[in-house]
Backbone bond lengths (Angstrom), bond angles and torsions (degrees), N, CA, C in turn:
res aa  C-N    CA-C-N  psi(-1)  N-CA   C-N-CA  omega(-1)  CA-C   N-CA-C  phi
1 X - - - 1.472 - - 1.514 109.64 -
2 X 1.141 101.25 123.85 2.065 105.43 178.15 1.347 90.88 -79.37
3 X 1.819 90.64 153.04 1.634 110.20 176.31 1.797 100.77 -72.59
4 X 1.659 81.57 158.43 2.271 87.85 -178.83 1.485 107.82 62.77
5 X 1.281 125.00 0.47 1.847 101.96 159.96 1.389 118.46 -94.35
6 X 1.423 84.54 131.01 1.994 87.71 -179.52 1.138 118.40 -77.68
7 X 1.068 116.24 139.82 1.666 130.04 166.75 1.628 109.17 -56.13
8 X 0.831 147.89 -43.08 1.643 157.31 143.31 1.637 119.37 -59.73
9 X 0.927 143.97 14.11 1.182 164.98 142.86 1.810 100.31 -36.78
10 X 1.416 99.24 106.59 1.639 103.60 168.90 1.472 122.26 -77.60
11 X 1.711 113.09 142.53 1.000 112.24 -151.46 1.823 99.57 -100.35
12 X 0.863 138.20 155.81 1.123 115.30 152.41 1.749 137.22 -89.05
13 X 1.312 104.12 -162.30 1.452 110.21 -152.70 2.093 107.05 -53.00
14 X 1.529 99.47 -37.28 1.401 122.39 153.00 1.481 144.10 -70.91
15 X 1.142 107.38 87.21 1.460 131.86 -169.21 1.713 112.38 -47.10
16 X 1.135 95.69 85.43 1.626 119.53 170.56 1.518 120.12 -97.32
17 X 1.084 110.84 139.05 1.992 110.09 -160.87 1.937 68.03 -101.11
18 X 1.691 76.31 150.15 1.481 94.15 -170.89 1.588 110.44 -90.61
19 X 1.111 117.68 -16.49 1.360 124.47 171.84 1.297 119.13 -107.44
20 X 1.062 127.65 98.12 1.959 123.89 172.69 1.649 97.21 -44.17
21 X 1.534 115.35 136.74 1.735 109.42 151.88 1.356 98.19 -90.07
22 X 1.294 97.29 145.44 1.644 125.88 178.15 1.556 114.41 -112.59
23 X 1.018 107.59 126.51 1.402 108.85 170.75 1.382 134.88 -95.65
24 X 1.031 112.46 108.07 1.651 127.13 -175.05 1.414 115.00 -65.09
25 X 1.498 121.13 123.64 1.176 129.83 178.62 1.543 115.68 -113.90
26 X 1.237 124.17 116.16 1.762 120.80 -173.99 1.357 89.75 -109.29
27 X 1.345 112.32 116.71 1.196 116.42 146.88 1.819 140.36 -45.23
28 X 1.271 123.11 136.57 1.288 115.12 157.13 1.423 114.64 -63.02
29 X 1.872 117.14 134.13 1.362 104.50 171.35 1.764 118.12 -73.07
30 X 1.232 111.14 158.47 1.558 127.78 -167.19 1.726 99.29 -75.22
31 X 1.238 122.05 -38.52 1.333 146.77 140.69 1.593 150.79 -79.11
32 X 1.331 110.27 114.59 1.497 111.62 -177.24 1.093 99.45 -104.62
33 X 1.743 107.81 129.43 1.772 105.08 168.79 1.394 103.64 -106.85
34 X 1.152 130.86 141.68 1.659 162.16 -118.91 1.610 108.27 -139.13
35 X 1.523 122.61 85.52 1.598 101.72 -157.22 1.450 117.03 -82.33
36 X 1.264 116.07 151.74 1.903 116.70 -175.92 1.750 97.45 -45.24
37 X 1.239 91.22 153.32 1.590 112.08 170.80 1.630 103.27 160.44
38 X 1.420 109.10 169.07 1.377 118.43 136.24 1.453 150.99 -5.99
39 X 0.884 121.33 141.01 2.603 98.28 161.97 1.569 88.12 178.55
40 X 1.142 121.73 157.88 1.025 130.47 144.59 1.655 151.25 -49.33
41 X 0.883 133.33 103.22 1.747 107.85 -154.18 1.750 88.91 -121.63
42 X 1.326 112.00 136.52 1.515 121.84 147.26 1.639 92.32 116.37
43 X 1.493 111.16 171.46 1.620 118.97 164.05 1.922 119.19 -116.15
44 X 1.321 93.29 151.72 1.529 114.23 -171.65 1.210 85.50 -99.01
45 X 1.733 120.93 163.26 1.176 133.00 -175.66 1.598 118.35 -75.98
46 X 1.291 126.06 12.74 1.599 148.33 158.08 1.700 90.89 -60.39
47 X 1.287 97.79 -64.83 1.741 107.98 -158.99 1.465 100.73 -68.36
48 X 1.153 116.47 -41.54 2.296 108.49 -178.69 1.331 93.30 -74.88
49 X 1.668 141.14 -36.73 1.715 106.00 171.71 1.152 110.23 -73.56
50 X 1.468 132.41 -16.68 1.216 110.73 166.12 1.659 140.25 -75.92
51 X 1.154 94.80 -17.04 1.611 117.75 151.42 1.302 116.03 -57.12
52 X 1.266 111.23 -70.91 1.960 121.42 177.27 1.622 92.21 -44.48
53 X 0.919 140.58 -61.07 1.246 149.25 178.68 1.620 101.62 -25.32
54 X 1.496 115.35 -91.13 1.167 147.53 168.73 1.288 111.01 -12.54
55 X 1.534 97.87 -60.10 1.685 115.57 174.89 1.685 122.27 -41.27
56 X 1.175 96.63 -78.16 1.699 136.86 163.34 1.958 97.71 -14.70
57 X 1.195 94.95 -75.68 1.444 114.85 -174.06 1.981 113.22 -63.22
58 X 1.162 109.15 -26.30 1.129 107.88 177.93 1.351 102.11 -85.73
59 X 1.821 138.45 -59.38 0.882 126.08 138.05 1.133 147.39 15.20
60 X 1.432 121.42 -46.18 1.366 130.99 -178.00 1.409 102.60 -91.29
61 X 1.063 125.60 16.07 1.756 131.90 -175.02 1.524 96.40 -119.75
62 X 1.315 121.62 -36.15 1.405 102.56 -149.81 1.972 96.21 -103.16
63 X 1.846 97.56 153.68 1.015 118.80 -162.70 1.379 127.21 -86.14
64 X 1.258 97.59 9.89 1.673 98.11 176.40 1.498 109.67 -141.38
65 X 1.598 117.02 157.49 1.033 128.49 -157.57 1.666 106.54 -87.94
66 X 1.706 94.50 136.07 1.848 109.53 -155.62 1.637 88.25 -115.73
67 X 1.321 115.20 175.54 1.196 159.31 173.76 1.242 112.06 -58.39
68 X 1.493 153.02 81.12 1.510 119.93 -131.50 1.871 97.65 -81.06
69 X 0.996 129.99 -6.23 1.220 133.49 -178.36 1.338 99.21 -82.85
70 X 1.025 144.77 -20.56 1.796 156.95 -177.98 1.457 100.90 -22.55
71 X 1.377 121.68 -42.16 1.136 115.26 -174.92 1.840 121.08 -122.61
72 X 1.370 107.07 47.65 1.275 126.81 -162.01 1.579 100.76 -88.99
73 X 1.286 118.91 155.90 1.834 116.76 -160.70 1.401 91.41 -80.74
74 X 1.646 132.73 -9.37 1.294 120.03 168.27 1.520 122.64 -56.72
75 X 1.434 116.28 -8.90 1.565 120.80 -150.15 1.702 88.37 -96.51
76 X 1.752 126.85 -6.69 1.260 139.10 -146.40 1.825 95.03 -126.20
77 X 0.741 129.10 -39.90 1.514 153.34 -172.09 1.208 89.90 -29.10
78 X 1.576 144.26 -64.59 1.501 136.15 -163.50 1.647 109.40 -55.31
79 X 1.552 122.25 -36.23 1.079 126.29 178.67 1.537 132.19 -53.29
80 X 1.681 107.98 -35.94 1.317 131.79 -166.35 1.647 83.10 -47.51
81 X 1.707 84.30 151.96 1.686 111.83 152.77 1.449 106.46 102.54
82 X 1.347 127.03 83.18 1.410 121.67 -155.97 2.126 86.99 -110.21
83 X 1.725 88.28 137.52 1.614 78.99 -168.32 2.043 83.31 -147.22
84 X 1.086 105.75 166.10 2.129 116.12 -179.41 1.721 71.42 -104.44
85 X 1.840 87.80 133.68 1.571 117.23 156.15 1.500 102.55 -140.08
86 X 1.447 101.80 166.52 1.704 101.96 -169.05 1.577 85.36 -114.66
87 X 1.413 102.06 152.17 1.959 106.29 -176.71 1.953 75.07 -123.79
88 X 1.218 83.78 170.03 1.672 97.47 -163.77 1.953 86.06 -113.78
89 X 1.053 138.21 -179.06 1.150 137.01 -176.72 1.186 133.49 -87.00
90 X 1.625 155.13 79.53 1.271 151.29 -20.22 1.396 88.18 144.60
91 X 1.495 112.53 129.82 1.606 119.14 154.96 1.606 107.97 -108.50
92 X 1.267 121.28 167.04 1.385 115.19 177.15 1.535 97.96 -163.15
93 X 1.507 103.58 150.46 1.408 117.97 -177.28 1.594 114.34 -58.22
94 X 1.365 128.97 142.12 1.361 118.92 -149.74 1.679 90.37 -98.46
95 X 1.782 125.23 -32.49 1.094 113.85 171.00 1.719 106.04 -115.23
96 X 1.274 131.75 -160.50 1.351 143.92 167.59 1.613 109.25 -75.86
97 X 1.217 114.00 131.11 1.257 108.00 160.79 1.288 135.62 -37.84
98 X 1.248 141.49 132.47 1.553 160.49 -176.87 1.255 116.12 -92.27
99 X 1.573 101.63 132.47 1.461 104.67 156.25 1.771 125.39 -33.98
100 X 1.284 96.17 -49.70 1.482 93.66 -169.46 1.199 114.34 -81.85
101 X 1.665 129.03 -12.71 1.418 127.65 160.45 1.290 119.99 -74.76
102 X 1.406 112.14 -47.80 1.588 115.73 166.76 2.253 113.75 -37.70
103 X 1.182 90.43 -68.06 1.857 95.74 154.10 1.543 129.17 8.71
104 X 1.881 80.10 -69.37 0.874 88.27 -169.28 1.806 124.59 -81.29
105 X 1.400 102.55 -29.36 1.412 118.84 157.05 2.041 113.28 -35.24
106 X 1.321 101.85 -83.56 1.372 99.06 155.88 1.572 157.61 -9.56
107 X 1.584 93.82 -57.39 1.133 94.99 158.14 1.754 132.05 -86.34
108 X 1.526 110.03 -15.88 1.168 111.78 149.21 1.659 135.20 -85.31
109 X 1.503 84.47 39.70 1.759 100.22 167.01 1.504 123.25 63.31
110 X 1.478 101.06 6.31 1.875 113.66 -154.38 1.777 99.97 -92.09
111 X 1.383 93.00 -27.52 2.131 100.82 -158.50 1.579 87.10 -114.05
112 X 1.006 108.83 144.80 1.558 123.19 140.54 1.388 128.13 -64.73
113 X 1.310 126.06 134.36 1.978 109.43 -175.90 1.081 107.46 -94.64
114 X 1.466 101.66 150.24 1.148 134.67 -152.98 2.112 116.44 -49.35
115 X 0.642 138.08 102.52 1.324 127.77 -177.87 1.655 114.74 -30.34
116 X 1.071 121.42 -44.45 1.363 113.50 172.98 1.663 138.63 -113.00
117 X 1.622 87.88 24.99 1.648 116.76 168.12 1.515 109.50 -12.24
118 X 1.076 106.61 -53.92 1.783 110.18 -160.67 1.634 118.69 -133.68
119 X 1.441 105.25 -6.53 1.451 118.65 179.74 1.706 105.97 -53.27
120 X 1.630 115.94 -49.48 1.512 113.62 -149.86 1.550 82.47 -135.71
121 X 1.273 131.81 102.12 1.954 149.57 176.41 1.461 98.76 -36.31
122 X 1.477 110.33 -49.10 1.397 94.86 -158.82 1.658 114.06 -100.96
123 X 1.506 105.25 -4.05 1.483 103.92 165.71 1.763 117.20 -91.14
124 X 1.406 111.65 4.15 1.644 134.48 159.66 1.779 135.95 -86.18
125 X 1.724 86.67 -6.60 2.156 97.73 172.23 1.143 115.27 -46.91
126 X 1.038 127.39 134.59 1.416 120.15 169.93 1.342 134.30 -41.37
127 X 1.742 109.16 -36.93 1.405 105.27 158.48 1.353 114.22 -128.30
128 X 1.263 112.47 74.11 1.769 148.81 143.84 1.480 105.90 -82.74
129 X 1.296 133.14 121.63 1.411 137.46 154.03 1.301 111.44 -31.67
130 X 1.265 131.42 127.58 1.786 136.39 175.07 1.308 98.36 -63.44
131 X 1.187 107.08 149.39 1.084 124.23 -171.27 2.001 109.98 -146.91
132 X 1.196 120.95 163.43 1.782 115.85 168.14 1.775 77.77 79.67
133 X 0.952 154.08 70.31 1.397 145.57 135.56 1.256 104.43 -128.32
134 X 1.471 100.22 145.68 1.562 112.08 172.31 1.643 117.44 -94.62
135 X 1.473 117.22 155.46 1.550 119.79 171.33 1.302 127.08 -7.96
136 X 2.103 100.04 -51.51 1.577 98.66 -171.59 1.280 107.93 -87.23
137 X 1.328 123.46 -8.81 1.368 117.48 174.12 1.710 122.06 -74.39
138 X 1.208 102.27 -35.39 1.524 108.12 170.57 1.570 122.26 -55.24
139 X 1.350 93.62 -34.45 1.753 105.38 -173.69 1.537 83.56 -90.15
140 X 0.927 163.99 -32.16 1.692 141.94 159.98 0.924 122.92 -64.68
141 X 1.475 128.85 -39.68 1.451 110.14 152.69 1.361 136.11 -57.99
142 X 1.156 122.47 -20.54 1.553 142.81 177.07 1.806 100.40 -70.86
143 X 1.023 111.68 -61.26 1.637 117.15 -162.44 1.804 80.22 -80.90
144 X 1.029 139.49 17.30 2.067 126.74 179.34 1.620 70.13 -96.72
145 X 1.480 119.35 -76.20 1.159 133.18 -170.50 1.852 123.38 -24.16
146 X 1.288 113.86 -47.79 1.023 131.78 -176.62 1.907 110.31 122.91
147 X 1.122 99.52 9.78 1.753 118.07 -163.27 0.987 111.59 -81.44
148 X 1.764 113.58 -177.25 1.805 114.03 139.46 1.577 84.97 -145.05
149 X 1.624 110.80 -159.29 1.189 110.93 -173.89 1.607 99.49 -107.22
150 X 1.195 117.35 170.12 1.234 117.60 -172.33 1.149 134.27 -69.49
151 X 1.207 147.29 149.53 2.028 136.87 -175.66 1.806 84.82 -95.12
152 X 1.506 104.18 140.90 1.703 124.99 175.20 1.598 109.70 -49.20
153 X 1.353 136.99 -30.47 1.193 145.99 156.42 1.621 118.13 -64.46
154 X 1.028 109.69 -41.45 1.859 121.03 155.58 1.629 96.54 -33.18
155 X 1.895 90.82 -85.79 1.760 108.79 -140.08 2.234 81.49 -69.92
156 X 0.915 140.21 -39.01 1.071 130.34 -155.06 1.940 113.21 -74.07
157 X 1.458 105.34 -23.44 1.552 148.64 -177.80 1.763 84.30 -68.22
158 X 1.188 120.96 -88.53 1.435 145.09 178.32 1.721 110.13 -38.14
159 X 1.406 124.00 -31.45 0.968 132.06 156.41 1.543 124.71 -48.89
160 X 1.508 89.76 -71.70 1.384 113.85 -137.68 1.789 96.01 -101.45
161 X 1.321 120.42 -13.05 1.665 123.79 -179.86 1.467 93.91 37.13
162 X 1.844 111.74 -178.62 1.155 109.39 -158.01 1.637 129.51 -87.22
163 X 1.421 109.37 19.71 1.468 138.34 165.84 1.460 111.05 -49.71
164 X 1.327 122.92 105.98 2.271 106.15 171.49 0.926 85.60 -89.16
165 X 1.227 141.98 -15.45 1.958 115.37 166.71 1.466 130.54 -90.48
166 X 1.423 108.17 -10.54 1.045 95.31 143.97 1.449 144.39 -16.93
167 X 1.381 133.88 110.28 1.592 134.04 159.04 0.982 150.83 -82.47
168 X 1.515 104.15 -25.13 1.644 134.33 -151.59 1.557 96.22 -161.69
169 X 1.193 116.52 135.88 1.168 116.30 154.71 1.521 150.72 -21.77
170 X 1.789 90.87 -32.68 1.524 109.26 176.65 1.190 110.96 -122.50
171 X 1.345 115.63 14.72 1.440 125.64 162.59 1.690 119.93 149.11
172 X 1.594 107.77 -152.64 1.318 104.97 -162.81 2.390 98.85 -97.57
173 X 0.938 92.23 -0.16 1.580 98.46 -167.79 1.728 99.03 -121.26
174 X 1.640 104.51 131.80 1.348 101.20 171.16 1.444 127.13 -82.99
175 X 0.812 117.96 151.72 1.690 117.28 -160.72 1.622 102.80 -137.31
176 X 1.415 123.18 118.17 1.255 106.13 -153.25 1.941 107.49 -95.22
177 X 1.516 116.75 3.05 1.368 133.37 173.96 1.638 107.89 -91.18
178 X 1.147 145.73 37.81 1.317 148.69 -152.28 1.712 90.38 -167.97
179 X 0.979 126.39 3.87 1.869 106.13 163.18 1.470 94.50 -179.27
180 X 1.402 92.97 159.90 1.677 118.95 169.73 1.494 121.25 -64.17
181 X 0.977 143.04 89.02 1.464 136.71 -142.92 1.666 110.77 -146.01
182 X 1.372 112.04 133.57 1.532 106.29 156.80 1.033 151.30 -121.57
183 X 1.655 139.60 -135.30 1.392 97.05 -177.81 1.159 130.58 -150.81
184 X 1.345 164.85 109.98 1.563 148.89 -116.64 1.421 107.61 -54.56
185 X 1.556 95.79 141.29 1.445 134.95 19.90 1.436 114.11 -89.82
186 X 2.312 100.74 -35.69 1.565 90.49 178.25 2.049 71.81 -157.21
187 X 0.916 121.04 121.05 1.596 114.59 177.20 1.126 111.62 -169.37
188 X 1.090 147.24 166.36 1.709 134.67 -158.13 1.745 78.12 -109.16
189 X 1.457 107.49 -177.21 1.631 130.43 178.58 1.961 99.04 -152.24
190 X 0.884 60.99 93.87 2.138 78.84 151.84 0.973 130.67 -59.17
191 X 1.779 134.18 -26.05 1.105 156.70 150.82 2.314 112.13 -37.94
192 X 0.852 88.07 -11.27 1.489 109.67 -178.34 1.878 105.18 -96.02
193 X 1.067 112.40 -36.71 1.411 125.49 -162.82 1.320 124.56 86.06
194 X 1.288 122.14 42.10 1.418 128.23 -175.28 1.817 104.78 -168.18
195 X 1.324 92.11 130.30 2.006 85.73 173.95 1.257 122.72 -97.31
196 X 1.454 101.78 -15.60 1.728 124.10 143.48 0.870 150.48 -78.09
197 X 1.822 106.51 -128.90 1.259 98.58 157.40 1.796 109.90 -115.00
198 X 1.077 126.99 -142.31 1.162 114.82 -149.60 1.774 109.41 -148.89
199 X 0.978 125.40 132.12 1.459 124.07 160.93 1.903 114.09 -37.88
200 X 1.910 104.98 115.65 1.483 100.01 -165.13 1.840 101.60 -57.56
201 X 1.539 103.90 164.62 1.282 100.95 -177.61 1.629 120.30 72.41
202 X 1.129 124.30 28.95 1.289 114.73 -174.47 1.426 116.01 -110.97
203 X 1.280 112.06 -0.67 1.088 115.12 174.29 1.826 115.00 -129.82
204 X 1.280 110.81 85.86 1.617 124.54 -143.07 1.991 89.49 -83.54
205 X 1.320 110.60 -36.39 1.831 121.34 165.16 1.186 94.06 -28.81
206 X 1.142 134.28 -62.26 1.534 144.29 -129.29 1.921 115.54 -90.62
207 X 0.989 105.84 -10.81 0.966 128.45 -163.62 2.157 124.14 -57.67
208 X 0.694 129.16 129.60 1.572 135.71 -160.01 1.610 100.22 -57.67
209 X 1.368 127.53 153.16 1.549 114.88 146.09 0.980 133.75 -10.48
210 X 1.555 112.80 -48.29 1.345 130.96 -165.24 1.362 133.95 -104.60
211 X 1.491 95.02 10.58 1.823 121.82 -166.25 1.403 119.59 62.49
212 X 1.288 118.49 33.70 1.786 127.08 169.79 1.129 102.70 -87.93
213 X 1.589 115.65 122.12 1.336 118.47 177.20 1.900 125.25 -81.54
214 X 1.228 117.10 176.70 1.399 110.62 173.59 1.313 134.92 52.27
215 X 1.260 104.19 -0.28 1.864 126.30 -172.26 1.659 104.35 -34.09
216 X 1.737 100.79 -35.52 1.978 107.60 -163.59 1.725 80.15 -108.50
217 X 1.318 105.05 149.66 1.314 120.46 159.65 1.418 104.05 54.13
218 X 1.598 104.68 -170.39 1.390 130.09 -154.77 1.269 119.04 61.17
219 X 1.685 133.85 -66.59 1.202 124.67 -174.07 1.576 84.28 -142.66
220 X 1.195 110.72 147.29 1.499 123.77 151.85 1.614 105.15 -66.93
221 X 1.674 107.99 150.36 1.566 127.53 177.83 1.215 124.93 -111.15
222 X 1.452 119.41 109.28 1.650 105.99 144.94 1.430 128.69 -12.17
223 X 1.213 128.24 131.90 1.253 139.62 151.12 1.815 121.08 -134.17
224 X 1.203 110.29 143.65 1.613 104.76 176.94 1.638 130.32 -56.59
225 X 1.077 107.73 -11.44 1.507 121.37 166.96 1.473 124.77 -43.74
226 X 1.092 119.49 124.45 1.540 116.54 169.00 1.922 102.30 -93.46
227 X 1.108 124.07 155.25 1.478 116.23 -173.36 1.441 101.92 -102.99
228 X 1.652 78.29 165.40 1.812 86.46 172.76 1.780 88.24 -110.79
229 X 1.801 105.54 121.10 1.799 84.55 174.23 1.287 105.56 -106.40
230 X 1.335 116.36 -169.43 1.133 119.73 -162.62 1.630 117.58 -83.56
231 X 1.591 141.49 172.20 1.097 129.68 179.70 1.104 100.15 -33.56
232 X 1.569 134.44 -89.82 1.743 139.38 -131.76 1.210 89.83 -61.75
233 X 1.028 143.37 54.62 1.726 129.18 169.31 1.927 100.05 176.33
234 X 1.024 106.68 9.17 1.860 115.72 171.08 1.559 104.47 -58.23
235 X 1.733 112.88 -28.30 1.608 99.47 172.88 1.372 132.83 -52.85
236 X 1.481 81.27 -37.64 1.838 97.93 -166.96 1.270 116.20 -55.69
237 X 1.478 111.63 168.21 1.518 119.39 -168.08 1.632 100.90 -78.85
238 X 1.269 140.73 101.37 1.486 128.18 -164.13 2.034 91.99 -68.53
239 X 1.129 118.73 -42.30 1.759 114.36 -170.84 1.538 111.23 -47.26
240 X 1.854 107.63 -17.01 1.793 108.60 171.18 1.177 118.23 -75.07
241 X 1.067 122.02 -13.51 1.947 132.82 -171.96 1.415 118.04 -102.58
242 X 1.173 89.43 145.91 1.769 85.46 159.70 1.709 107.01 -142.16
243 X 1.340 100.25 -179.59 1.545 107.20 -169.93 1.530 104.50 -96.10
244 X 1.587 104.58 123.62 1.576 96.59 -174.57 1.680 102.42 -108.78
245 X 1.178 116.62 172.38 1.538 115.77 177.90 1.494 122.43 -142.53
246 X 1.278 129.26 172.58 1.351 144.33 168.34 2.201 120.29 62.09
247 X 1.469 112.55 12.05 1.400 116.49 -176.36 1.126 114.41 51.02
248 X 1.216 120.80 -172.88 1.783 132.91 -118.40 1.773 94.42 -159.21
249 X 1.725 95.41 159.81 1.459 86.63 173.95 1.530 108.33 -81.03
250 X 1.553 112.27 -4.54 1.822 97.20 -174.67 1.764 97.96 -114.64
251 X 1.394 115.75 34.82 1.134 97.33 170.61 1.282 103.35 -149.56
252 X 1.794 112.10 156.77 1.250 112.60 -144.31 1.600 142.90 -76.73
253 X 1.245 137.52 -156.28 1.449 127.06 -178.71 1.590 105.64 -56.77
254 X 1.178 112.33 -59.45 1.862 127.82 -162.99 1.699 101.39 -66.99
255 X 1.824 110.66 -6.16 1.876 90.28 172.11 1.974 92.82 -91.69
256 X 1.618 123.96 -6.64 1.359 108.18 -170.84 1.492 108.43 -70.18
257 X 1.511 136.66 -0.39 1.359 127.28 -114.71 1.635 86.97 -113.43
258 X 0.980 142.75 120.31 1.674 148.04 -161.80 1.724 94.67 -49.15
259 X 1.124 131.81 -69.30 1.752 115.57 177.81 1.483 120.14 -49.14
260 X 1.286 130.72 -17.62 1.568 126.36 -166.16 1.656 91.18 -85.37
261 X 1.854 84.48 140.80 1.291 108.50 -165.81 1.671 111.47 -137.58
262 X 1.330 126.64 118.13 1.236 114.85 174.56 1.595 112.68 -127.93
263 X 1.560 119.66 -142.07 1.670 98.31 -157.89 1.891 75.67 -152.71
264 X 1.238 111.88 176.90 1.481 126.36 172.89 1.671 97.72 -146.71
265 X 1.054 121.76 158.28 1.836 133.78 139.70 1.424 101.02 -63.45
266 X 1.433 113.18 126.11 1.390 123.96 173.36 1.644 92.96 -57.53
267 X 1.059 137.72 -57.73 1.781 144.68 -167.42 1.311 97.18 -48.12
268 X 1.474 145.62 -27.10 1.037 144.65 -133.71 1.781 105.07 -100.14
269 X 1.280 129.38 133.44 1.533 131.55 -172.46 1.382 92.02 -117.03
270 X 1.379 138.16 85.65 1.807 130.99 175.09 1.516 100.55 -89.68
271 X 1.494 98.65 158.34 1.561 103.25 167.27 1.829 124.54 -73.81
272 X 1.883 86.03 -12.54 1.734 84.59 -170.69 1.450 105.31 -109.09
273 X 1.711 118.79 24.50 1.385 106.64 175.45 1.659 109.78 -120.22
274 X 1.752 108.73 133.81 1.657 86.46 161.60 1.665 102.29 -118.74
275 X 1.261 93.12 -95.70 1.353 98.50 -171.26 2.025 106.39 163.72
276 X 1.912 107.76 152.39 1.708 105.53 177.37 1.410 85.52 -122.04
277 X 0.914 109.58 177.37 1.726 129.92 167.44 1.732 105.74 -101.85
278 X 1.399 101.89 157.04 1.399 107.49 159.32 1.321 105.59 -137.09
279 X 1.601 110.31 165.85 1.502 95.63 167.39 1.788 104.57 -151.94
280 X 1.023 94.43 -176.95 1.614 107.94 -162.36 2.073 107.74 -96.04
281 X 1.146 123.90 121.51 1.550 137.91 179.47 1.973 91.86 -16.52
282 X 1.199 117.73 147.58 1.601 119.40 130.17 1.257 122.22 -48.89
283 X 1.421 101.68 125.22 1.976 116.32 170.56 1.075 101.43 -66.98
């Protein structure tokens, strides 16, 4: 009801409803803040047979000939060691960064563009997760923002809420209509509705404890982590890597799973990585 209209107010000869309905729109916030406490972080050997599990079964779908060890609990090994840490209180981006936010970074001279801006149309929509950026670019868009990128106890916290059984973002059972996902060994699935990647937010099912979207699939994430990898690769320079999280639309069920953890070359511009921001309370 607008202020100053009378309830007795004559109508005329043309039958006009005296009140327009209006439709109220509440936005989702652009930010979820994440309150200090506790959570669980990492997997116990319940969670790698349930992976081997996971594996196995996805496996039995896919059409070309694997490694028969492909799905051996070694492929799980970075995850081990499930321990309670306290995260202090944390905001985080509610979807993945966008083409059209990234943009905007860019044109204020702050980001570098994207390596694969225009190569592949539909991984370039405006609200498609960016993608073709490297490590240092994420952390410049983050600090344009007021951000940084997230610590693995953050994004894994934000996942996984205070459930250790938790699996998935949206729970303890995989559900294959709840994310963008693909499918062994590494191949996208269409069966999802996307041969890519996906408009952020499109899968609202899917969603964290805490209402963070996209956590499984669509693009793998930046995080500030340097990794610990495993022996066959202890040579390597660990300061070239970083810790990436949550799988890809072409890669499979067991990378959606809140403990699976893999690594990138900071140098590296992929089509299946972007990146969210997090950021730290007002002083």
């Amino acid at each position: 009801m607008r202020a100053g209209l009378a309830l007795g107010l004559a109508l005329s000869a043309v039958a006009v409803p005296l009140f327009a309905q209006e439709r109220i729109v509440v936005s989702a916030p652009d930010v979820i803040w994440i309150p200090d406490g506790e959570f669980t972080m990492g997997a116990d050997e319940r969670d790698i047979l349930f992976a081997v599990d996971l594996c196995n079964q996805d496996l039995e779908l896919a059409t070309s000939e694997l490694d028969p060890d492909h799905c051996g609990a070694h492929r799980f090994i970075a995850e081990l060691g499930r321990r309670r840490l306290f995260v202090p209180t944390f905001g985080l981006d509610r979807t993945e960064v966008t083409n059209a936010a990234y943009l905007r970074c860019v044109l204020a001279g702050r980001c570098a563009p994207s390596d694969l801006a225009d190569s592949v149309p539909v991984l370039a929509e405006p609200d498609h997760p960016v993608v073709g950026v490297r490590w240092s670019d994420a952390v410049d868009y983050c600090a344009f923002v007021g951000g940084r990128l997230p610590e693995e106890p953050e994004w894994e916290k934000a996942a996984r809420g205070d459930d250790p059984e938790r699996r998935f973002p949206w729970g303890r059972v995989y559900q294959s209509r709840l994310s963008n996902h693909g499918r062994s060994p590494l191949r996208t699935d269409p069966l999802d509705g996307f041969l890519m990647s996906a408009p952020v937010g499109s899968f609202p099912g899917g969603a964290s404890p805490y209402g963070v979207l996209d956590l499984a699939g669509n693009v793998w994430e930046w995080t500030r982590e340097t990794p610990a990898l495993p022996f066959e690769l202890m040579d390597a320079d660990l300061s070239a890597f970083r810790v990436i999280r949550g799988g890809s639309y072409a890669h499979p069920i067991t990378a959606l799973r809140v403990t699976n953890r893999s690594w990138a070359l900071i140098d590296g511009a992929r089509a299946d990585i972007g990146f969210r921001c997090a950021y730290d309370p007002p002083r």
